[in-house]
N, C-alpha and C positions, 0 to 999 in steps of 0.2 A: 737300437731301433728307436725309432721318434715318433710318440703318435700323433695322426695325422687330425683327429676329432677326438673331441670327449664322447661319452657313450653315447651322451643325450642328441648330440647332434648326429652321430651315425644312425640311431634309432629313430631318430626326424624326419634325416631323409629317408631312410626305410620305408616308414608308415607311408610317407606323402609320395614317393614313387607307387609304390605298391597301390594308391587309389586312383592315379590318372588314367583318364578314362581311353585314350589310343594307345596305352598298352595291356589291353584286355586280348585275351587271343581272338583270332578270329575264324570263326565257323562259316561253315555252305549252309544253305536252306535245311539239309537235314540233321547236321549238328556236327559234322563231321570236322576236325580239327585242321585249319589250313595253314595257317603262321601264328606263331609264337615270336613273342621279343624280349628276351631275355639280354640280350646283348647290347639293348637299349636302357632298358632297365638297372644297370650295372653302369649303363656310360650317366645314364642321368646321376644316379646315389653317387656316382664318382666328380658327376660334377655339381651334386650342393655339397661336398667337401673339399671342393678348390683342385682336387687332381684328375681331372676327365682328360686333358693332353695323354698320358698311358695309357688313354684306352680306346686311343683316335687314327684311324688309319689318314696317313698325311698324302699318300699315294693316291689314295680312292675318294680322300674327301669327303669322309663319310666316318661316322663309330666303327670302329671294329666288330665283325662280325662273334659269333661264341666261338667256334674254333681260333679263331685269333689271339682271340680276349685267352685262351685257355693256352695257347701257344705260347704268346708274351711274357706269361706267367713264367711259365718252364725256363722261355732260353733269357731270362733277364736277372739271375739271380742276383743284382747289384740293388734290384730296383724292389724283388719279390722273394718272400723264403718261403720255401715251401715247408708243410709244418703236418702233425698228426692231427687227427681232430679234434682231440684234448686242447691241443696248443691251441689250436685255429679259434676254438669258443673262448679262452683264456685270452686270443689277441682282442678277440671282437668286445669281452667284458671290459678290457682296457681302454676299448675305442680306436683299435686298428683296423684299417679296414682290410677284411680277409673276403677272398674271393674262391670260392668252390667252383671248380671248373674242370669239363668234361671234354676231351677232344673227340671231332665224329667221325663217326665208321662208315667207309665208304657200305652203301645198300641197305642203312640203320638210320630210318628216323631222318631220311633223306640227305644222308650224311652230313647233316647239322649236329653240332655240338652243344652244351649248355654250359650256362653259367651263373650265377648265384653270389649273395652278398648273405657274409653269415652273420646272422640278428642275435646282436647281443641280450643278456640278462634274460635268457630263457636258460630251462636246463634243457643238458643231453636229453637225447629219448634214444630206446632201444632200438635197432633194427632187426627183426626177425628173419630178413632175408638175408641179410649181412653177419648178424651174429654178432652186432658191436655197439656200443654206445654211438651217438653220429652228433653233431652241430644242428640247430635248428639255422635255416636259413630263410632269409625274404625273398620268396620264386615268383620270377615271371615267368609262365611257363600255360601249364595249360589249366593254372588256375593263378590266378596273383593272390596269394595269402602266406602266412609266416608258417611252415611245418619244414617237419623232419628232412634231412638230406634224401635220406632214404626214399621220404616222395617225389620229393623232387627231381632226382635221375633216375636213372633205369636199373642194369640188375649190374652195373659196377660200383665202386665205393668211388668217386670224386679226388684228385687230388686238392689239397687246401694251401693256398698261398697267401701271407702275411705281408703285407706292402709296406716298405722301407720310402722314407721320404728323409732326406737331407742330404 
């Protein structure tokens, strides 16, 4: 495996995605949560380290949506490995970029999917819903800040895919 960024430059883009201001979610008048862009958030972090093409639907002309982006992952094992969550924070402390990714359920959260970039040099944290150590990730989602996987999605555990570049 080859990696793609040093940590410092993953953790770069990280922090500088995660503060732009049109990927905050967006609420109604009364607070109620309407779009999330996480699948934007994951095409930008993928494209200040030079690989956003992966993560680009060439068909639609547009980034790839999260279920995409989580789909990709899966049927492209040339390109992505998929890994435990041990691994996944061990690729991310190296500066590979790993992407946590959730496929959607049709009648679940409008059967959108999510997706996530796991932020290196933080430690595990527990999940008490889970019952397992998990990867701290940088979520765009319905808050953009760096916590637990566990916050991040819902009440599945995420697969973790390791991205191969050469």
């Amino acid at each position: 495996m080859i990696y793609i960024a040093d940590v410092s430059k993953l953790k770069a883009a990280c922090d500088k995605i995660l503060l732009q201001e049109d990927l905050k979610p967006e609420v109604d008048a009364k607070g109620n949560l309407i779009n999330t862009y996480c699948n934007l958030g994951v095409y930008r972090i993928a494209r200040e380290l030079g690989v956003d093409k992966f993560f680009y639907n060439t068909t639609a002309a547009r980034p790839m949506l999260a279920t995409e982006i989580a789909l990709a992952c899966a049927e492209n094992s040339l390109r992505f490995e998929h890994v435990e969550p041990e691994r996944a924070k061990s690729d991310a402390d190296s500066g590979l970029l790993v992407i946590a990714a959730q496929v959607g359920v049709p009648g679940v959260n409008g059967g959108h999917g999510h997706v996530d970039i796991v932020y290196p040099g933080k430690p595990m944290t527990y999940s008490g819903k889970w019952g397992m150590l998990v990867p701290v990730v940088a979520n765009i989602g319905k808050q953009n800040l760096v916590e637990g996987t566990n916050y991040a999605f819902g009440a599945k555990v995420p697969n973790f895919y390791s991205m191969r570049i050469g």
